[in-house]
C-alpha positions in Angstrom: -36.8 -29.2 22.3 -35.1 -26.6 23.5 -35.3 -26.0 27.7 -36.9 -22.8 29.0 -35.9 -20.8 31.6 -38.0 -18.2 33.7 -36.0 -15.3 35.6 -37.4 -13.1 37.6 -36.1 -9.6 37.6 -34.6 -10.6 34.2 -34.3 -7.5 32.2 -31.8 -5.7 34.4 -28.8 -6.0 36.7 -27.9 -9.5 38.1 -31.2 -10.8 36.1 -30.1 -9.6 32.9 -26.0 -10.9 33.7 -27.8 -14.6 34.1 -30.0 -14.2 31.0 -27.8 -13.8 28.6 -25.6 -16.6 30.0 -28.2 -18.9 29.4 -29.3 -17.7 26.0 -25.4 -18.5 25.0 -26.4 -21.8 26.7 -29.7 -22.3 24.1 -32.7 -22.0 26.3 -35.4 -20.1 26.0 -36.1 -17.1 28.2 -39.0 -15.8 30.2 -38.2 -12.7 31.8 -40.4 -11.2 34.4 -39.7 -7.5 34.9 -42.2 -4.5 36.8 -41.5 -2.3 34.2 -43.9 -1.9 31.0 -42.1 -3.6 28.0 -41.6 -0.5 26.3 -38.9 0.3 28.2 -37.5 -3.1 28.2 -37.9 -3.8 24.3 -34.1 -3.2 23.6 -32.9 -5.3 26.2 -35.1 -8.1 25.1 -34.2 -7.9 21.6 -30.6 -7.8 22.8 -30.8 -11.2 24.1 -32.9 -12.3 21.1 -29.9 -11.8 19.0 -28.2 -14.2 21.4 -30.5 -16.9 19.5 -32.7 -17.0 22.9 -36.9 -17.1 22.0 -37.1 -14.5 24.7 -41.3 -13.5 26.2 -41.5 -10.8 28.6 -43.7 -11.5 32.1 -44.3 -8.1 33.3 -45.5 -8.1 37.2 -44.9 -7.8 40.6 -43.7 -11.0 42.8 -45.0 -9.3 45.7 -48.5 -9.5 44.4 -50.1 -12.7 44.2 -52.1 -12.2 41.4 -49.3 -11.0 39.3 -47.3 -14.3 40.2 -50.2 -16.1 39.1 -50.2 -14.3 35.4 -46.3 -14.5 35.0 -46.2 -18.4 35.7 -49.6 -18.8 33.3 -48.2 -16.8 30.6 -44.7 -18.6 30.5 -46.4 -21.8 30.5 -48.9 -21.3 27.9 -46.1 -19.5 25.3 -43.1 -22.1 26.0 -45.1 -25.1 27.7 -42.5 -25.9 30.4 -40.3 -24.5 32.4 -37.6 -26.2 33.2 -35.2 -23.9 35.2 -36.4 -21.1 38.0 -34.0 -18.3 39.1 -35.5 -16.3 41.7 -33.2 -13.4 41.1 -35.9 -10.1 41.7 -35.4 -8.1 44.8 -35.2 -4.7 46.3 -33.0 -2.7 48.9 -34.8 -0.4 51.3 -36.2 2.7 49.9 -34.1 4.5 52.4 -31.5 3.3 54.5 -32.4 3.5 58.1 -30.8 2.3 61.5 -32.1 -1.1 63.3 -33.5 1.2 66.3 -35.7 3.2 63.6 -36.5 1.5 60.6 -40.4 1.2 60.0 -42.8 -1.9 59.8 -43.7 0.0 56.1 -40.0 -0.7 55.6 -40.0 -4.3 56.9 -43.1 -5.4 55.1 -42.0 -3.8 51.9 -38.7 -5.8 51.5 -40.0 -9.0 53.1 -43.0 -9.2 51.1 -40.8 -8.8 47.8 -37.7 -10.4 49.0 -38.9 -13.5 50.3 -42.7 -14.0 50.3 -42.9 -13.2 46.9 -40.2 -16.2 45.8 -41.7 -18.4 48.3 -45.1 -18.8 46.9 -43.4 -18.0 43.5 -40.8 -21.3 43.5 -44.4 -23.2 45.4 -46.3 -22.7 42.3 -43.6 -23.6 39.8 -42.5 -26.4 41.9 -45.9 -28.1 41.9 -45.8 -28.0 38.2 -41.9 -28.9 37.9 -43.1 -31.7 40.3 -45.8 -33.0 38.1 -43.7 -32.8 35.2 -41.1 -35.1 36.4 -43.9 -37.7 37.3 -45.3 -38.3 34.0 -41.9 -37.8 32.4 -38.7 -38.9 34.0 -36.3 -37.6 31.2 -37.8 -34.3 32.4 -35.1 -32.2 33.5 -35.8 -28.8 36.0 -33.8 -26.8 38.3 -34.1 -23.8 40.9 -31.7 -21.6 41.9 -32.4 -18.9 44.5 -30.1 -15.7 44.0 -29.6 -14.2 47.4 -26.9 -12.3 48.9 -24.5 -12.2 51.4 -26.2 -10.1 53.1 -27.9 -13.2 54.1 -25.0 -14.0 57.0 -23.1 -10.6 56.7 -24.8 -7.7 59.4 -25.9 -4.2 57.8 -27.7 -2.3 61.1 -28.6 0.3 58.5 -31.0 -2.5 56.3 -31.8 -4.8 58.4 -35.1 -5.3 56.4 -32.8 -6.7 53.9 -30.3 -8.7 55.9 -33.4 -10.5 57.2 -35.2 -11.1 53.7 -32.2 -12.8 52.5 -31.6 -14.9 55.4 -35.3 -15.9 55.4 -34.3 -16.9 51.2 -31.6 -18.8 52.2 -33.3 -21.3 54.3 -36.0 -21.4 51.4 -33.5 -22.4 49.2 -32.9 -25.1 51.8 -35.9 -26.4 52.2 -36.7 -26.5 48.8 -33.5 -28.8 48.1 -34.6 -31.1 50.5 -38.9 -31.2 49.1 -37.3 -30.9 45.5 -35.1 -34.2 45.8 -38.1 -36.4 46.1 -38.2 -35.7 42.0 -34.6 -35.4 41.6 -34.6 -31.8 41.1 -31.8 -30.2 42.3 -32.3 -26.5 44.3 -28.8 -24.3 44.7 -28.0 -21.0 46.4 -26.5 -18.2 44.4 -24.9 -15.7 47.2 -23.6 -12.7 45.2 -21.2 -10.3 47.2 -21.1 -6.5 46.2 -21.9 -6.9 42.4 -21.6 -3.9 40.7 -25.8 -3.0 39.5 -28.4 0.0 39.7 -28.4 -1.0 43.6 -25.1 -0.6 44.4 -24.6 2.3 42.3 -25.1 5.3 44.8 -22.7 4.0 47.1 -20.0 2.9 44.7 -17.5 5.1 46.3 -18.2 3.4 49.3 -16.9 0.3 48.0 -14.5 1.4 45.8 -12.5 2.0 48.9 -13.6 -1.1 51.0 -12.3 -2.7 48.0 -8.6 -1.1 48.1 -8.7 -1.5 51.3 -8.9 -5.7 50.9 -12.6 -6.4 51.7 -12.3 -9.2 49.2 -9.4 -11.2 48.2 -10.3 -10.7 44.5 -9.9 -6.9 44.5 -12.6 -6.0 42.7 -16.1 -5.8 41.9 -18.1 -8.3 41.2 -20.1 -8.5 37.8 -23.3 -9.7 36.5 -21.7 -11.7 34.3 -19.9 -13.3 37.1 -23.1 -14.4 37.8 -24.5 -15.7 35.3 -21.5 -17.5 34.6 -22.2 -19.3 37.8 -25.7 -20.0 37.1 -24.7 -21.1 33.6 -22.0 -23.8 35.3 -24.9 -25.4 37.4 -27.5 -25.5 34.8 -25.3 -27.7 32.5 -25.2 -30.3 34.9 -21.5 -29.4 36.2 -22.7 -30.3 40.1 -24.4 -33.2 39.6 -24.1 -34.4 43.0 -24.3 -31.1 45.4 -28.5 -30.2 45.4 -29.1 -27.4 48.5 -25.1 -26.4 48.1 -24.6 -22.6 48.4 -22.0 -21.4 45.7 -20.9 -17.8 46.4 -19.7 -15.1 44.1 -18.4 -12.7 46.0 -14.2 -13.2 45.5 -13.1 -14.8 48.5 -14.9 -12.0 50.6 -16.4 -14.2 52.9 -13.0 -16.0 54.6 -12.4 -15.8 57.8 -9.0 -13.7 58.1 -6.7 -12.9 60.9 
């Protein structure tokens, strides 16, 4: 039987680089996505052709009734779930200052960026959980896509550094509640990954990146991504549960 995995913010971006890694890797996708599948149809029937048996979740993670409908509907179609990648998340509408942000601003992001996967993973835990209970061959796995924006300071989206902090520790303490079952919970911190968010201030980068921001001089892809997620769903770390594994070329080392 092949294993089924359930991405949220799957048809795009960082969501879509991961999906199509693990449709090369034979499972079975469920991608959640806000958009009406319309619009999604050819990206879904993209990674169909990849040999993936791909259903479309459509809701928000921010709303609990819609986390509610996308966890019912991947489980009734596919039956198990057996890897979680809370990839879905938003920047700020618009970019303001620490001293004027709004609370509208702060609830916004927080609500999507980290309630949402918390009571998101919770649910699909529970059921992961019970799973491995009645069946110990049962193999599952969550990985938490943050950013490194969870460590690294932005005054001008604090909203977000904050959100992705807040995901990092639940990545954490999901590792250590997870290991009870032997489910192993991981930490995918991205660095400036080239995507619909980062597009309007790719020049931006372009020259932080000439400039040696990272020590791989250039921008990251979703592909990188999912190549990382990809590594850690085949069991490749079979000993490193709550680990954080960035992908952000060396951008993170301490230089003089």
């Amino acid at each position: 039987m092949k294993k089924t995995a359930l991405i949220t913010g799957g048809s795009r971006g960082i969501g879509l680089g991961i999906a199509k890694a693990l449709a090369k890797e034979g499972y079975n996708l469920a991608i959640n996505g806000v958009r009406d599948e319309e619009f999604v149809t050819e990206t879904l029937n993209e990674l169909r052709e990849l040999g993936a048996e791909v259903l479309y979740c459509q809701g928000s993670i921010a709303i609990a009734e819609d986390r509610e409908s996308i966890i019912e509907k991947a489980y009734s179609v596919f039956g198990q779930i057996n890897l979680l990648v809370n990839n879905a998340g938003i920047a700020p509408r618009v970019r303001l200052d620490l001293l004027e942000t709004t609370l509208e601003n702060y609830q916004e992001i927080l609500t999507t960026n980290l309630e949402g996967p918390f009571f998101f993973t919770q649910s699909v835990a529970k059921k992961m959980a019970h799973a491995k209970q009645n069946n110990h061959a049962f193999e599952a796995t969550i990985i938490f896509v943050t950013s490194i924006s969870a460590t690294v300071v932005s005054i001008n989206r604090g909203e977000y550094c904050v959100s992705k902090a807040g995901l990092a520790m639940t990545s954490a303490l999901f590792a250590v509640r997870m290991a009870e079952y032997n489910i192993p919970v991981f930490e995918i911190r991205p660095g400036v990954i080239a995507t619909d968010m980062t597009s309007k201030v790719q020049e931006k980068y372009n020259t932080l990146f000439e400039n040696g921001m990272a020590l791989q001089p250039r921008w990251g892809t979703p592909e990188d991504v999912g190549k990382a997620v990809a590594s850690l769903t085949r069991g490749d770390f079979p000993y490193s549960t709550g680990q954080v594994i960035g992908v952000d070329g060396g951008m993170l080392i301490d230089r003089l």
